[in-house]
N, C-alpha and C positions, 0 to 999 in steps of 0.2 A: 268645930265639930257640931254639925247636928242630931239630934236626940228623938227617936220616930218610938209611939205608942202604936200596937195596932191592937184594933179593940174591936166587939160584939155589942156593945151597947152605948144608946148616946149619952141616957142621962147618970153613968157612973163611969164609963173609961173613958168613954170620950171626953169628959167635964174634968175628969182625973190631970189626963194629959194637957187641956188645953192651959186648967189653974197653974200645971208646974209647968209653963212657957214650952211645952213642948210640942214638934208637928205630930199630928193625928193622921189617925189612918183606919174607916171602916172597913171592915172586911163582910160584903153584904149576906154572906150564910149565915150570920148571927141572926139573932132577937130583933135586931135593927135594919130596918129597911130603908131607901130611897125618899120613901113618900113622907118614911117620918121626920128625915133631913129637912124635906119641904114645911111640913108644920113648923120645925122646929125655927126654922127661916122667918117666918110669919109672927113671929109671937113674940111679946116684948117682957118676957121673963129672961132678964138677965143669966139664970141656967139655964135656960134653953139658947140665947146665942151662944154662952160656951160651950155648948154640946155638939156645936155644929163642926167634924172632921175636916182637916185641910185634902183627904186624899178619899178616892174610894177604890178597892181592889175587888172585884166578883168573889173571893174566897181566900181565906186566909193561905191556900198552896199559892198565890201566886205571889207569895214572899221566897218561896222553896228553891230558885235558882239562885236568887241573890244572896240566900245565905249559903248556900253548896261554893259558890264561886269566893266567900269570906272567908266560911273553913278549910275551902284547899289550900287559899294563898296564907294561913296561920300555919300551915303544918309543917 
């Protein structure tokens, strides 16, 4: 089973997610944007390479099928 964080920010969820072995997931209407992924790429502070998201989604709704389609097949 794999274990998905989605998260608003790089240098606390994202960094959250990545230290407990999990896949990451920005969701870009947060505090966190694209460009700062890119700094964060660039820079050789150890928490900033953990900060960097294995996925990006335009907004946290576009989690909103995938879990409608989890809770139907639970009920």
């Amino acid at each position: 089973m794999i274990y998905y964080v989605s998260a608003f920010r790089l240098g606390t969820d994202i960094l959250f997610g990545n230290n407990c072995e999990l896949k990451t997931v920005l969701a870009l209407t947060g505090i966190s944007s694209l460009a700062d992924v890119d700094s964060m790429k660039t820079s050789n502070s150890p928490d900033h390479k953990l900060s960097i998201p294995d996925f990006y989604i335009p907004g946290i709704e576009a989690l909103r099928l995938p879990l409608k389609s989890v809770s139907k097949a639970s009920s």
